[in-house]
C-alpha positions as CSV (number, residue, x, y, z in Angstrom):
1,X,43.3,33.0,27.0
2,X,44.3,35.9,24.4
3,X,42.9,38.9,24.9
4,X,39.1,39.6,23.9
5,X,38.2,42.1,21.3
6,X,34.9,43.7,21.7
7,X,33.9,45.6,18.2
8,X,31.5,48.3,18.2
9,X,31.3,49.1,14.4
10,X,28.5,50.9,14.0
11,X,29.8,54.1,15.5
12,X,32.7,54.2,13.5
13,X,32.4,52.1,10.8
14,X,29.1,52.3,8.6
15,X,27.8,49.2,6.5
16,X,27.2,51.2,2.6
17,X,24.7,49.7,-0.1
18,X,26.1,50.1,-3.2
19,X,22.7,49.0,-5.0
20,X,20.1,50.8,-2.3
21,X,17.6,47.8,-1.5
22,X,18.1,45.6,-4.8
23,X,19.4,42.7,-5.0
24,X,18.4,39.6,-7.6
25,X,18.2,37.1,-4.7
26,X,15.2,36.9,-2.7
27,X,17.3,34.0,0.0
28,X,14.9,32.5,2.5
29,X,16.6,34.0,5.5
30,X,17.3,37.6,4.1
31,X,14.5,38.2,1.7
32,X,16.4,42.0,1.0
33,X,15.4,43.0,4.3
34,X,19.3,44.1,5.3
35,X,20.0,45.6,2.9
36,X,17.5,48.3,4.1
37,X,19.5,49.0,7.2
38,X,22.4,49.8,5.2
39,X,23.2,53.7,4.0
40,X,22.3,53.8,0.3
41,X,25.3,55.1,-1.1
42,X,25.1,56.5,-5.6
43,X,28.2,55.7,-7.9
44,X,28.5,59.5,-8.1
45,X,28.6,60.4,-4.9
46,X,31.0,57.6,-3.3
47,X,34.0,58.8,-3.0
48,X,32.8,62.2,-1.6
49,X,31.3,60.3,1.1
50,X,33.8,58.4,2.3
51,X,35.8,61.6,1.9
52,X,33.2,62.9,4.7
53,X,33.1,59.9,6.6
54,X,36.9,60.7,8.0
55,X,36.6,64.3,8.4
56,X,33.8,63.0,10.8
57,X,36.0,60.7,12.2
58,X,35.1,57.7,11.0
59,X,38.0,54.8,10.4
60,X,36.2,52.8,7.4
61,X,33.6,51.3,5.7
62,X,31.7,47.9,4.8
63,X,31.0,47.9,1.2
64,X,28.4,46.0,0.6
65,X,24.9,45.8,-1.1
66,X,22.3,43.0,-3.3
67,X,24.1,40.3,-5.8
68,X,23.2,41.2,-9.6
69,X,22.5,38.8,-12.2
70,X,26.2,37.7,-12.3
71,X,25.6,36.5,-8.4
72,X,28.4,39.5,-7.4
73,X,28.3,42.2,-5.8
74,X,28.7,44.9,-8.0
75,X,31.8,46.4,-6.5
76,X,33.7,45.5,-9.8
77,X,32.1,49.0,-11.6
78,X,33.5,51.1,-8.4
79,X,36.6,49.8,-8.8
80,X,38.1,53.4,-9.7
81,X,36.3,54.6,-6.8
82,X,37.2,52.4,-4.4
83,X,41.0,53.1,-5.6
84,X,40.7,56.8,-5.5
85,X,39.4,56.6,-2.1
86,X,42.5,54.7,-0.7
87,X,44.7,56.8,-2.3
88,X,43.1,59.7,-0.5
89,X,41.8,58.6,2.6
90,X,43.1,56.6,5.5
91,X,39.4,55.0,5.5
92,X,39.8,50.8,6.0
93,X,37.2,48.9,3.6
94,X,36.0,45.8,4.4
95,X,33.8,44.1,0.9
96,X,31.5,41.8,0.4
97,X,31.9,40.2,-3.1
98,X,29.9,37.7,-4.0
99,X,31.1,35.1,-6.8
100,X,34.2,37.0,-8.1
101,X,36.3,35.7,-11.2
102,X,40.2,36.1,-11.5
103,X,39.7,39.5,-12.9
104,X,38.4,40.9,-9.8
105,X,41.6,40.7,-8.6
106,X,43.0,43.8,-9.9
107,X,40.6,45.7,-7.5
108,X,40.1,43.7,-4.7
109,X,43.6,43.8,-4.0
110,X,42.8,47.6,-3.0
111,X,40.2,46.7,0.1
112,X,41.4,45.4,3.5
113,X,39.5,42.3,3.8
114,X,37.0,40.9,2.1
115,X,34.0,39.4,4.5
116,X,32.1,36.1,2.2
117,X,29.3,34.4,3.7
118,X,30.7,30.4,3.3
119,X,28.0,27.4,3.1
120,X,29.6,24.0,3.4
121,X,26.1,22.0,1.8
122,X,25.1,22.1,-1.7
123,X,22.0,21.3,-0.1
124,X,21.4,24.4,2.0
125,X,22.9,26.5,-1.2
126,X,20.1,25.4,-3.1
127,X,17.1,25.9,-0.8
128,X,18.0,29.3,1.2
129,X,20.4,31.3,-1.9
130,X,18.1,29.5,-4.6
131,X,21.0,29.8,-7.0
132,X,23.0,27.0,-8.9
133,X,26.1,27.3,-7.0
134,X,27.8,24.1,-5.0
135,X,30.5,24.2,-1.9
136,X,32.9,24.0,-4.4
137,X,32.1,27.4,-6.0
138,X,32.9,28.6,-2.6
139,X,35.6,27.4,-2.2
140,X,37.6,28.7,-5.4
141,X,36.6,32.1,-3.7
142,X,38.7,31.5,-0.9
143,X,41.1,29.8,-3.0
144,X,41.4,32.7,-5.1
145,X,41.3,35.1,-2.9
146,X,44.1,33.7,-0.5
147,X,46.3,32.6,-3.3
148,X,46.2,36.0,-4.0
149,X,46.9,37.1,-0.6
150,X,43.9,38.8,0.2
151,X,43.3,39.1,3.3
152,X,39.5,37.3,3.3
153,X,37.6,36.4,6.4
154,X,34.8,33.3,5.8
155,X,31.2,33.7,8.1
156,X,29.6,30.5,8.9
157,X,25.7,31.5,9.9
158,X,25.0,28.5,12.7
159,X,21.3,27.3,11.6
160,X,21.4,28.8,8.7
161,X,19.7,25.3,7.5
162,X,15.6,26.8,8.9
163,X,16.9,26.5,12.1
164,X,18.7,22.8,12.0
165,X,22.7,22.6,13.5
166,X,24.7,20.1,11.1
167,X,26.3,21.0,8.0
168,X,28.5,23.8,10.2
169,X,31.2,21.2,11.5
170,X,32.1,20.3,7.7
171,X,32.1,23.7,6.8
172,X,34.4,24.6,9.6
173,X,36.9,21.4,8.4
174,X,36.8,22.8,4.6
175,X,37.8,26.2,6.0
176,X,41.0,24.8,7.6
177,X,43.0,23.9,4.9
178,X,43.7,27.6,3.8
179,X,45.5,30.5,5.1
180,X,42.5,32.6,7.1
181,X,43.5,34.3,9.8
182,X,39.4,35.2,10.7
183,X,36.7,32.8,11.2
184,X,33.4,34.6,11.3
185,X,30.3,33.0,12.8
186,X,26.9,34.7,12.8
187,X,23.9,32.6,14.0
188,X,20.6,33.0,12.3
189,X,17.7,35.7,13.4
190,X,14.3,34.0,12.0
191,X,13.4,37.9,10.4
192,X,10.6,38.8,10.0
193,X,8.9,39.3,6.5
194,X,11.4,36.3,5.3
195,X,10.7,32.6,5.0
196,X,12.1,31.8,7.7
197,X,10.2,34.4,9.9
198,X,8.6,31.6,12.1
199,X,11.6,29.4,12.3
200,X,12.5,28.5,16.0
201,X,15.7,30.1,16.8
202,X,18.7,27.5,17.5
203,X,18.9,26.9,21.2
204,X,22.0,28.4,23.1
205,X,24.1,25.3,23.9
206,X,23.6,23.8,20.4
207,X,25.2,27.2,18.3
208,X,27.9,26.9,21.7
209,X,28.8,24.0,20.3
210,X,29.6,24.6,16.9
211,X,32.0,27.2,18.7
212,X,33.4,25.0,20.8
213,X,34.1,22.9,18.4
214,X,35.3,26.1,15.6
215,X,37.4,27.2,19.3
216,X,39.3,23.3,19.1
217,X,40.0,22.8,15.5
218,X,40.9,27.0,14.3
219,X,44.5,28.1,14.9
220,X,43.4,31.8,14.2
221,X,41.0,34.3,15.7
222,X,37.4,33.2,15.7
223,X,35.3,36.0,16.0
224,X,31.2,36.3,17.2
225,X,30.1,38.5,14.0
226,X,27.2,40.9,14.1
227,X,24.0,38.8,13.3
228,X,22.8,36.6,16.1
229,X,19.2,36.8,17.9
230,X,18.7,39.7,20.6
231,X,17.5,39.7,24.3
232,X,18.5,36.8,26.5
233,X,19.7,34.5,23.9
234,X,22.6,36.9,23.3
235,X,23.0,37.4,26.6
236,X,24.0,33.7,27.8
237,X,25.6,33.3,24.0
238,X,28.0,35.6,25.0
239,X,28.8,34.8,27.9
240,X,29.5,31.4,26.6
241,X,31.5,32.2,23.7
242,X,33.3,34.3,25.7
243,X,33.8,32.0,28.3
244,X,35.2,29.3,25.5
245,X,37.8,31.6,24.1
246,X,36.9,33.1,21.0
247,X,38.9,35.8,20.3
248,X,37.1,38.7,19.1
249,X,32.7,39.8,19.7
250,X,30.2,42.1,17.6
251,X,28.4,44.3,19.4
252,X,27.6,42.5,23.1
253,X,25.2,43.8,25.3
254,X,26.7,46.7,27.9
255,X,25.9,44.0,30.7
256,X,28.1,41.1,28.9
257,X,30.7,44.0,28.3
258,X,31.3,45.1,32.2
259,X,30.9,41.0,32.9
260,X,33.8,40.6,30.0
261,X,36.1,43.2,31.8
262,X,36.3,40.4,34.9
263,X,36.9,37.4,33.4
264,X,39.8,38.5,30.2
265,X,41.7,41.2,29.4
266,X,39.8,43.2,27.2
267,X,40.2,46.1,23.6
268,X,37.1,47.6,22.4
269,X,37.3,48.6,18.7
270,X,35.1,50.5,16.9
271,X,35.2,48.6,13.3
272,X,34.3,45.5,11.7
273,X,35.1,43.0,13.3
274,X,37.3,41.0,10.4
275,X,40.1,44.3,10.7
C-alpha cells in the first residue's frame, strides 16, 4: 500500500467564514450550524489576518463560509484579497465555491484547490440543499474547474440521503471521467438542531463499503475528510478505511494513529487534507 497521510488541520490550518454564520440555505443536514465553528473573518480585515496567521506559523487556510442568493460562496468580492495575500504570503488556500460561472476563473486560478461538496441524485439535491440545482449542475463545476486546470477535489458525504447508502456508487462513477487527483468522502453526523438530528447514523460496514468500492474504481488518492461521527464509530471506521488503502485520513483518534504507525508507513500533515 502507499503510504498513509494522517492530516491534522486544525493546528495549522484554520477553516475562515467569510460571511460569519449566514448563509441563504438552511440544508437538512447542516442547518448553518458549521458555519459557527468557523473563525469569522470581515472583508477589511482579511488579508491582515492571514498576514498573522504565518507569522504564527500557520501554513494556510480554508476559505469558506454560507452560499448567497447566487448559491456561491462569496469569495468572488475577495478576489483582490485573496490575490494580495498570495502575492505576500506563503499561506496555501483551500476554497469552497459554490456554483461558480466561467468568470470565477480569473480568481480561482489564485487558490490551491478548491474543496466542492458533489451529490450524484437530483433527488437528494432537492430534499437536503432545497435548491433547484441537478447532478448536472455539478458537474460543469468540475468540468470547469478541471478544464481550467484547477486543482479541485470532489467530497462525497456517505448517507447524506437521512441516513440511506445508494446514490454514492453513481456518484463515485460520474467522478471518474475527469482529471481529480483527490476523492473526498465525509460520512454524515445526524447534528443536532438540524433535520436530520435524529437520523440513525450509517452503520460502519455499510459507509466501508462505499470505500471499498471508491478504493477499486479511483486511480488517485482517496482521502477520509473531516466530517464523520465521533466515539467508536470512528474508531472501527478508521481502522477499516485504513485497513482498505485509502490514502490519506482527517483527524483519527490518537489510538487509530499509534495503531496506523504498525500496519503502513505513515506522514502526519498539519493541513487540509485535499493539499
Amino acid at each position: 500500500m502507499r503510504k498513509l497521510k494522517i492530516y491534522i488541520p486544525g493546528i495549522k490550518f484554520p477553516s475562515i467564514s467569510l460571511t460569519g454564520t449566514y448563509c441563504s440555505l438552511n440544508c437538512a443536514h447542516c442547518g448553518k450550524h458549521y458555519l459557527e465553528g468557523m473563525r469569522h473573518v470581515k472583508k477589511a480585515n482579511l488579508v491582515d489576518y492571514c498576514r498573522s496567521l504565518e507569522e504564527q506559523g500557520y501554513t494556510g487556510c480554508l476559505l469558506s463560509g454560507g452560499m448567497d442568493k447566487r448559491l456561491k460562496v462569496p469569495l468572488d468580492k475577495y478576489a483582490e484579497e485573496i490575490k494580495q495575500i498570495k502575492r505576500e504570503t506563503n499561506l496555501k488556500i483551500n476554497a469552497h465555491v459554490g456554483f461558480i460561472s466561467e468568470e470565477d476563473l480569473e480568481w480561482i486560478k489564485y487558490v490551491d484547490a478548491v474543496s466542492l461538496d458533489f451529490v450524484g441524485s437530483d433527488d437528494v439535491i432537492k430534499r437536503v440543499y432545497k435548491i433547484d440545482k441537478k447532478v448536472e449542475d455539478y458537474l460543469r463545476i468540475v468540468e470547469l474547474l478541471t478544464g481550467a486546470g484547477v486543482k479541485v477535489a470532489p467530497h462525497i458525504t456517505i448517507a447524506l440521503d437521512f441516513g440511506k447508502v445508494w446514490w454514492e456508487y453513481d456518484a463515485i462513477d460520474m467522478l471518474l471521467r475527469y482529471p481529480i487527483d483527490v476523492l473526498v468522502l465525509d460520512v454524515l453526523i445526524p447534528t443536532k438542531g438540524t433535520e436530520m438530528e435524529h437520523v440513525k447514523k450509517p452503520g460502519v460496514e455499510e459507509s466501508l463499503k462505499v470505500v471499498r468500492y471508491a478504493r477499486a474504481k479511483f486511480s488517485g488518492e482517496l482521502s477520509i475528510g473531516c466530517m464523520r461521527p465521533l466515539g467508536k464509530w470512528r474508531l472501527d471506521f478508521d481502522r477499516g478505511a485504513i485497513l482498505l488503502g485509502v490514502d490519506r485520513i482527517t483527524n483519527p483518534p490518537r489510538k487509530i494513529i499509534e495503531w496506523a504507525k504498525e500496519v503502513r508507513d505513515v506522514e502526519i500533515l498539519y493541513e487540509c487534507c485535499v493539499m
